[in-house]
C-alpha positions in Angstrom: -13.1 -1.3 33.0 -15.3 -4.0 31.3 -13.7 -6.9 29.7 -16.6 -7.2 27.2 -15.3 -8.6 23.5 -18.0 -9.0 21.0 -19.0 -12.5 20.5 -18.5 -14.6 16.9 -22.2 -14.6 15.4 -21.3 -16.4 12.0 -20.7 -19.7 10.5 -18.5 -18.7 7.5 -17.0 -16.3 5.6 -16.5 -16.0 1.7 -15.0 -13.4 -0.8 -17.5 -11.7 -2.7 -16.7 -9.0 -5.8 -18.4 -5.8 -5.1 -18.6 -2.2 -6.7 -15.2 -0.8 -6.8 -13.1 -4.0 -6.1 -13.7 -6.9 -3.1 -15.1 -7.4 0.2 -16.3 -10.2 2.6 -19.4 -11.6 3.5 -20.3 -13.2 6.9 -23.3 -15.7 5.9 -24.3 -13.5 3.2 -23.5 -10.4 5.4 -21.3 -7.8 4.3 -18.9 -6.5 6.7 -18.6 -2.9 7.4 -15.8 -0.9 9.3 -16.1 0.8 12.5 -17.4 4.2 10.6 -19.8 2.1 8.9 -18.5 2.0 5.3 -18.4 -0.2 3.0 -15.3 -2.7 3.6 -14.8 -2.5 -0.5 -10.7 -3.9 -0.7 -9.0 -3.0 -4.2 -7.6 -6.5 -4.8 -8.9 -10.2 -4.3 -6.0 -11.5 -2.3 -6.1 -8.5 0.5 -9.9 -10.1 0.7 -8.9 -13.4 0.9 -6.8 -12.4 3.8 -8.8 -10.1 5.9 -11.8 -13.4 5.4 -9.0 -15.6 7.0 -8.7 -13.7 10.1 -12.2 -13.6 10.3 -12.6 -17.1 9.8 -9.9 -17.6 12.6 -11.8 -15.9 15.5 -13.2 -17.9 17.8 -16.1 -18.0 20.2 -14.8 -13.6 21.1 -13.6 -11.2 18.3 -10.0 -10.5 19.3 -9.0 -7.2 16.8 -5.5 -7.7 17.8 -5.1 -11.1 15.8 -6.5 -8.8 12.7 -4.1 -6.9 11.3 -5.2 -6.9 7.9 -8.7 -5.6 9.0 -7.4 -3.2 11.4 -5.1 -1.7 8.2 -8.2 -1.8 5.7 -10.3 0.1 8.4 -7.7 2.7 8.9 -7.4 2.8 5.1 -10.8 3.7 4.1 -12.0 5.1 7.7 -9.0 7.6 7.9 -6.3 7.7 5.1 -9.3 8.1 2.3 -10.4 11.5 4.0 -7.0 12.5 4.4 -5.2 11.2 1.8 -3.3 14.7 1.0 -2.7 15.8 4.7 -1.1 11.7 4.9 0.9 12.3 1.9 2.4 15.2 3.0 3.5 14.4 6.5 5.3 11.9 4.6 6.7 13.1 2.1 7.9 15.7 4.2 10.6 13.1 5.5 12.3 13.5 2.4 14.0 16.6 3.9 14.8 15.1 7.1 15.7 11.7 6.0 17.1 9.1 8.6 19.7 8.4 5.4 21.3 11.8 5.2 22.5 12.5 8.3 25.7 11.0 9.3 27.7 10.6 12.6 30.6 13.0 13.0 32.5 10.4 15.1 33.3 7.4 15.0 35.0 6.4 11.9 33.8 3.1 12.3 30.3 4.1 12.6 30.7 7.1 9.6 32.0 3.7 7.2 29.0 1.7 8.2 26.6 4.0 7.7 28.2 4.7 4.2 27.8 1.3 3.4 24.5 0.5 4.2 23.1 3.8 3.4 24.8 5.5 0.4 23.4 2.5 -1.9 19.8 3.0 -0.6 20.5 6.8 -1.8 22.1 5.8 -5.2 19.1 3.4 -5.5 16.5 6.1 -4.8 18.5 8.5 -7.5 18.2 5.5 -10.2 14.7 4.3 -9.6 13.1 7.6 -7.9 14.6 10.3 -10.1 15.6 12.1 -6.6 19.3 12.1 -5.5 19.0 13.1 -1.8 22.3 14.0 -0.5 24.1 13.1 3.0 25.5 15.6 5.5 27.6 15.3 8.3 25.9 16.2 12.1 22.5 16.4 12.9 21.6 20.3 11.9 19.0 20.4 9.7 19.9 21.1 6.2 17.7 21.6 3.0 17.8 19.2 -0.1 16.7 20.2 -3.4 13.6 21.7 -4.0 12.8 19.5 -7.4 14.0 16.6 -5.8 11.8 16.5 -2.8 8.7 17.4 -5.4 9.6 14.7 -7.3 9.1 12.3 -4.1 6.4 14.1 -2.5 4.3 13.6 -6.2 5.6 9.6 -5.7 3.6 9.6 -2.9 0.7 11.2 -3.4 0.2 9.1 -6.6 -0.2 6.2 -3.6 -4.0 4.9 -3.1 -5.6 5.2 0.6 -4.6 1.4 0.9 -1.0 2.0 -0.1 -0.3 5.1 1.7 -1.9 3.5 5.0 0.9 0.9 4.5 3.7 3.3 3.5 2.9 5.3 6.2 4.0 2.7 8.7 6.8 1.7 6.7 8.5 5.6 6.7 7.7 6.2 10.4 8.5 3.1 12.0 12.2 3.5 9.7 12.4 7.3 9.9 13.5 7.1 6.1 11.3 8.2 2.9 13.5 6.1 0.9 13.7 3.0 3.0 10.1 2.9 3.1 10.4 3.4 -0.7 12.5 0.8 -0.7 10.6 -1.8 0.8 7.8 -1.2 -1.2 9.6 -1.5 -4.3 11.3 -4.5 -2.9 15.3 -3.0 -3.4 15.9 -5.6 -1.2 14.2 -8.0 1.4 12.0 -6.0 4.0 14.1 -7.7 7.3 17.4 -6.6 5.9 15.8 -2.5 5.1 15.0 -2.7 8.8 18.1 -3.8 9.8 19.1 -0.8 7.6 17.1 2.0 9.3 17.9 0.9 12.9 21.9 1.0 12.1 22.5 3.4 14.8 20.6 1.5 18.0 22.9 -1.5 17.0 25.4 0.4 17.2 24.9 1.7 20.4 24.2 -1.9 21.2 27.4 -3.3 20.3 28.9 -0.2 22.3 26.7 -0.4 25.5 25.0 -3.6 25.9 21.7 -5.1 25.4 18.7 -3.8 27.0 15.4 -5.9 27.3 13.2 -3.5 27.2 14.6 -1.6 24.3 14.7 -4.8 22.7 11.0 -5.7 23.5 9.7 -2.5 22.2 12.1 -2.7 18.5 10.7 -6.1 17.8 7.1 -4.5 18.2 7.7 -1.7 16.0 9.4 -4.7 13.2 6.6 -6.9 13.2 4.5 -3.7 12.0 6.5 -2.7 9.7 7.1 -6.0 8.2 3.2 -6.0 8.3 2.9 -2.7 6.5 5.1 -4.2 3.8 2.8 -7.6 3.2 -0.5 -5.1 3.4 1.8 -2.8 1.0 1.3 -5.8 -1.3 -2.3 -7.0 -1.1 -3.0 -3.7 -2.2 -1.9 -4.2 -5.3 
């Protein structure tokens, strides 16, 4: 396997307006996503930031130390040209959500998950309009036709750059509403993923750490604390 990286071939960058929002220039050259578009951002901060990383690489393009980049290409090479099939893999977590299915044993574990969950439901009812409701065990069951419309128009309403972020932050938390959540800031991003990973601390406290579990959990919360700061350069 070749260890090839493309090398750095400009000086500077700079933040430029263009048709339809931002974008960024590499000595007067505009820079273009792996597809070839246009790398046209919707707001001048989420420029400023992907110009930064570029500005950062050194002598070799590292992609892995650009994650705003990486989330803009995905948003306008991918989520654009998809943008309903993406809203409605998400949306349909709604009826599946990680919030509304609750432990049958042990009382402990049934109180905790009432107190960190039921208030992200009540909070969802208030702000969403949609009061999903929680059920004991892990067989599937229905919620409300109108209430899961009512989310699944929420996020469709999302633009490609949005919904690339929400994406990550409802699969990486298994929860419609937390990801809801921490785009709507109901409370600080590390405390929602605290929220959504309830039950592996639990079974921590009951079994023990594990390194490798651990190594891949941290992985998955520096995305989705990415997804939320993305979540907000978009708008």
């Amino acid at each position: 396997m070749s260890d090839w990286k493309p090398k750095r071939f400009w000086t500077s960058g700079a933040v430029v307006e263009a048709d339809g929002g931002y974008t960024v220039e590499l000595d007067g050259r505009r820079v273009k996503t792996p597809a070839k578009a246009a790398l046209v951002l919707p707001t001048r901060t989420m420029a400023e930031a992907i110009a930064q990383e570029w500005d950062a690489q050194d002598k070799e393009i590292d992609p892995t130390m650009m994650p705003f980049t990486r989330s803009a290409n995905a948003a306008i090479d991918k989520v654009q040209h998809q943008h309903g099939e993406v809203a409605d893999m998400l949306a349909d977590y709604g009826d599946s959500d990680l919030l509304c299915y609750r432990a049958t044993h042990p009382e402990a574990l049934q109180k905790r998950q009432s107190d960190a969950w039921d208030p992200a439901l009540d909070w969802a009812a208030e702000m969403l309009g949609a009061r999903l409701v929680p059920f004991v065990g892990v067989v599937h069951q229905s919620q409300a036709t109108e209430v899961l419309q009512q989310l699944r128009n929420r996020v469709h309403g999302l633009n490609a750059f949005q919904l690339a972020a929400f994406h990550d932050l409802v699969s990486l938390s298994g929860s419609l509403i937390l990801g809801f959540a921490a785009a709507q800031e109901w409370r600080n991003p590390d405390e929602i993923w605290r929220i959504s990973r309830l039950d592996e601390l639990w079974q921590i406290e009951q079994w023990g750490h594990d390194d490798e579990a651990h190594a891949a959990a941290e992985i998955k919360k520096v995305a989705f604390l990415h997804a939320k700061r993305f979540f907000d350069l978009s708008i």
